[in-house]
N, C-alpha and C positions, 0 to 999 in steps of 0.2 A: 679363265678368260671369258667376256664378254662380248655381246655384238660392237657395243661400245668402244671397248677395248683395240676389236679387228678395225675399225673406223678410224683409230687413233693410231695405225702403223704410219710413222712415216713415208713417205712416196719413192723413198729412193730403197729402202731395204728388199731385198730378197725375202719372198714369204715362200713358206713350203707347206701345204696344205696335205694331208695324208687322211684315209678314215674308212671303214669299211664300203661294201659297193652300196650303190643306192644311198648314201646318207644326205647328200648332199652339197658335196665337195664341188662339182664342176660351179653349181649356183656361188657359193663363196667365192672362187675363184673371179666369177664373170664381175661382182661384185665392186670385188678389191682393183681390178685389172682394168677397168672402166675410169678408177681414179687414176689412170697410170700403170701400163705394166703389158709382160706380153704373159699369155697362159701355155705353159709347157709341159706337154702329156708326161707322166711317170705310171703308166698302165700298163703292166705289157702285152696284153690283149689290142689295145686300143691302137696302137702303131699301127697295123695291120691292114692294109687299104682294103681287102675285099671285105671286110667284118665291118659295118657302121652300123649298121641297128643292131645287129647283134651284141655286140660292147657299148651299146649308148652312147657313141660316140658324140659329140659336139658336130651340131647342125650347122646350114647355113645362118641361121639365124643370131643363135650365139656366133659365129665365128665373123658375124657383121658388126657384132659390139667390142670386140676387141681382136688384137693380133694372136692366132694358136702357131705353136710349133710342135713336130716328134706326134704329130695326128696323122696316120692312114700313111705313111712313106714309106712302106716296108711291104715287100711285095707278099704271097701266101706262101710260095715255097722255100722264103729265105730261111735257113735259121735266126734267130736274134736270141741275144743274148744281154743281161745286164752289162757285159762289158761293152757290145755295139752300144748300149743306150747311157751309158755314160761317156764314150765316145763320140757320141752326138749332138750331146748335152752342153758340156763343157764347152764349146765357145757361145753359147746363148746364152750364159752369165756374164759375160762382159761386152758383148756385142750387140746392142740394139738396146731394146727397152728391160728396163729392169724383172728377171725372172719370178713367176707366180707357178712353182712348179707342184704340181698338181696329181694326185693318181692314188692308185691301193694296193704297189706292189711296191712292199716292205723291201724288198733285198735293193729296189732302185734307190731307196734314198736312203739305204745301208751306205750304200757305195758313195752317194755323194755326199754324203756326212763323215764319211768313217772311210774311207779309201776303197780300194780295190785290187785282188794280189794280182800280180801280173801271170797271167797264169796262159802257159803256153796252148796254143790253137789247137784242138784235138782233132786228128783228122777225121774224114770221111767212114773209114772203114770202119775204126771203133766205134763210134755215133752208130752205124748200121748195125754193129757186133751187140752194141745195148738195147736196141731197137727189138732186135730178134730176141736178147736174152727176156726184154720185158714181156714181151707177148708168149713165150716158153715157160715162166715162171712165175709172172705177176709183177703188181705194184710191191707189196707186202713181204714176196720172199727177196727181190732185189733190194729192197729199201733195210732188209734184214743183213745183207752183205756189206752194207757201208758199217765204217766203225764207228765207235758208238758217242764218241762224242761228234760226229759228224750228222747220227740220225736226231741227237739231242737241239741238232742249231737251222735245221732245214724242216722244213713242212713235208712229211715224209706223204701225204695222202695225195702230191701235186708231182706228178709224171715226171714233169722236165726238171723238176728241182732234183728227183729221186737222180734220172739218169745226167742230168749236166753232174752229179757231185760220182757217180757210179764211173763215167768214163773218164773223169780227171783223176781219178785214184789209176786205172786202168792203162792210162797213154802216160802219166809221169811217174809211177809208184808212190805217189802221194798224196793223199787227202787232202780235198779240197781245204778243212780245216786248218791244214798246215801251212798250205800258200796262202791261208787268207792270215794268218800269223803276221805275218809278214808285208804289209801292207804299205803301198806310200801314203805321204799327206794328201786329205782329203779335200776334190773341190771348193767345199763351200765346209764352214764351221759353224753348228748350230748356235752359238751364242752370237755369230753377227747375221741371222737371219730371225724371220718371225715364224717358228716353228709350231704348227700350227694339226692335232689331233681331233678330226671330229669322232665325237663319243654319242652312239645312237643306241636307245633300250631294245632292247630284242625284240620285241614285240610291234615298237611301233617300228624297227627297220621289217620285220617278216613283212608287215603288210604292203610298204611301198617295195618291197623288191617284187612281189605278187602283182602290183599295179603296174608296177613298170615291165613285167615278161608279157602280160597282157597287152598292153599298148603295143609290145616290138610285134606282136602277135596281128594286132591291125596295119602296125607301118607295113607289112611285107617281110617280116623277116620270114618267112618260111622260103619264097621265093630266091632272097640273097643265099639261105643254105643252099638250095637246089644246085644252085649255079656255081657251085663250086664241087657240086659231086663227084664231075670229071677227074678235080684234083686231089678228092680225099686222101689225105692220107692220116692216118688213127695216130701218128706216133709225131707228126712234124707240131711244130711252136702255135701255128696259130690253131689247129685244131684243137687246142686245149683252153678255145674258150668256152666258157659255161652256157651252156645249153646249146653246143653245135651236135655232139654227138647224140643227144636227144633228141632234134630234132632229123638229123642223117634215118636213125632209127624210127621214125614214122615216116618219112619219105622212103624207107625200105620196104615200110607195111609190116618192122617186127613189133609197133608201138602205136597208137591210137592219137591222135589230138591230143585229147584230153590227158593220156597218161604222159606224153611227152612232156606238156606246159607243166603238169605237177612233178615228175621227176626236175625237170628244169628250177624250180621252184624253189624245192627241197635241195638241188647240189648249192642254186645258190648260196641259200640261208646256211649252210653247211659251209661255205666259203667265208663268207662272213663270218662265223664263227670265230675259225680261225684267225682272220685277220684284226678280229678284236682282240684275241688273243696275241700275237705276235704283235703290233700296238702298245698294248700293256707291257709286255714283256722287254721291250725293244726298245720303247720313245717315252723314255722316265723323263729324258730334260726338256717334253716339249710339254707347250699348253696346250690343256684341255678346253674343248668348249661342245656345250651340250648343243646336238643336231636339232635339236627339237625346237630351240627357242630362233633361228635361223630362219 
């Protein structure tokens, strides 16, 4: 696909926009959505109301050029889950302006492509019982205890994906791979949407994701971490966006500035990584279009 191409979506179709962080995606979105459309977060970091510089969230500025939804509505100590955010989701495809749904978190527009199992609420106590198990054990030996085709289909280096798949084997006696077996039909079907994969070279993504922790680095984000120290907690949803616990560790004085912003840095491009990989691996029937020429 082409810029050309994305110009030539019809005004009424569904586009869904997917691509590692930093490539690009929100600018596309603002792009498309200006022709028509409302921009709907598929981030799960990005829901999160105390995180905006930190997730890069969409400014006042972008949010004066078109309508956003599924931005910052999520308080810090909620859990959230792909199931909330397909629960969310789902009347903003047919309610308002047509959806430009947007984000780099693969398992969301799993769900809204390809279903989602119905998979019962896991309480309180389990959630806590995997919490303590992961801190007792590790990411590594927990992510070792789920079976194996379940370690095969999850991002086992991402905490909440480890323990969301570790406590639904634990409360139902069944892998999360088995309830997602069994799936219903999916919100939206990729053939009647503009499916839409930015693809960025490693090198030129390392550098803008470098420029962009830089920048959150002048807006103030050190301060938005501060201010949430009261409520750290190492194990809940939104703490597990990149570069909180780095920066927590130099507001502790166990880490420097300078070693934070490059830790920071390095998980991102590590993140990335990943998510090019899951991309590839995941979204064969959509189009590609190179970040670079955007």
């Amino acid at each position: 696909m082409t810029p050309h191409d994305v110009e030539a979506i019809p005004p009424d179709r569904p586009v869904l926009i997917a691509g590692p962080t930093a490539s690009g995606k929100s600018a596309l979105a603002l792009k498309i959505a200006e022709r028509g459309g409302r921009i709907v977060n598929a981030d799960a970091m990005q829901v999160f109301a105390d995180w905006r510089i930190l997730t890069a969230r969409p400014g006042p500025a972008e949010i004066a050029r078109a309508p956003h939804a599924l931005y910052g509505h999520v308080r810090w100590e909620t859990p959230y889950s792909v199931g909330h955010w397909l629960r969310d989701v789902v009347p903003l495809l047919t309610d308002g302006p047509r959806p430009i749904v947007v984000g780099g978190t693969g398992l969301f527009f799993r769900a809204l492509t390809e279903g989602l199992a119905d998979i019962p609420p896991v309480p309180d106590a389990v959630r806590a019982e995997a919490a303590a198990r992961l801190d007792g054990i590790g990411l590594e030996a927990m992510a070792a205890e789920l079976s194996a085709d379940v370690r095969a289909d999850i991002d086992t280096a991402n905490p909440m994906r480890v323990l969301r798949a570790w406590t639904v084997a634990r409360h139902t006696g069944r892998s999360i791979r088995d309830w997602q077996a069994a799936t219903p039909p999916p919100p939206l079907v990729i053939r009647d949407t503009a499916a839409i994969v930015l693809e960025a070279p490693r090198d030129w993504l390392a550098e803008r994701i470098a420029r962009r922790f830089d920048a959150m680095l002048r807006q103030g984000v050190i301060d938005e971490v501060r201010a949430m120290l009261p409520r750290w907690e190492v194990a809940s949803n939104a703490a597990q966006a990149i570069g909180a616990r780095e920066l927590v560790s130099y507001l502790a004085g166990d880490l420097t500035l300078d070693e934070a912003r490059d830790a920071a840095v390095v998980a991102t491009r590590r993140y990335a990584k990943r998510q090019r990989t899951w991309f590839r691996a995941r979204m064969r029937g959509w189009s590609r279009i190179d970040a670079t020429v955007l």
